[in-house]
N, C-alpha and C positions, 0 to 999 in steps of 0.2 A: 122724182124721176120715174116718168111711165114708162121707159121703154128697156126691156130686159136684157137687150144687149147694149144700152153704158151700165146697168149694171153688171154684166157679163165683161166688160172690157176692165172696168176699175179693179174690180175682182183682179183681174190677170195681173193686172199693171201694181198692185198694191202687193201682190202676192209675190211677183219678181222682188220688188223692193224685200218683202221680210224673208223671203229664201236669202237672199244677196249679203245684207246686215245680220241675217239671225233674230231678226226681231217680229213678234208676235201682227199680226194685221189688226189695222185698226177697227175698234168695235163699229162703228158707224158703218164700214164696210161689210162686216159681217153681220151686222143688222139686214143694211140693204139687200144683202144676197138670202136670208134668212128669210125675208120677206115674200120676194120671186120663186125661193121653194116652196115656202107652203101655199104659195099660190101654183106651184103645180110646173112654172114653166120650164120643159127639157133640159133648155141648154143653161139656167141655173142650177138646176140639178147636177148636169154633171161635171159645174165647174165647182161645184159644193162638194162632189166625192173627188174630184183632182185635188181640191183644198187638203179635205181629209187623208188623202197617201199621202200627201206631204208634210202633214201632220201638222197643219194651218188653222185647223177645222176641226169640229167634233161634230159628227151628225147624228149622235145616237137618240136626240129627241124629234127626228124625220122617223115619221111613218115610212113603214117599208112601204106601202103603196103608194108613196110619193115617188119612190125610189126608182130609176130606169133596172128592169128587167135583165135578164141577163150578165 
């Protein structure tokens, strides 16, 4: 998948799912989105730290200079 918003969408849609059940997002998912961050692009990034508040996610191996500012 080249284009960063379905992986920005599945993200969302996967994430609904394990909020709803309580159950963990699947690795493939968090691969894919894993991917789009280190490649830098925004709006993975900061569905990567929405993951993370929700405690979906661990970003502690993202470079802060990945990371949106502010």
């Amino acid at each position: 998948m080249e284009d960063p918003a379905v992986t920005v969408g599945l993200a969302i849609h996967f994430a609904r799912m394990s909020l709803a059940q309580r159950v963990p997002l699947p690795p493939v998912i968090i691969e894919l989105l894993a991917r789009r961050v280190e490649e830098g692009d925004p709006a993975c990034v900061m569905v990567a730290e929405w993951l993370e508040t929700c405690g979906l996610l661990q970003l502690k191996s993202l470079p802060r200079s990945k990371r949106r500012s502010g």
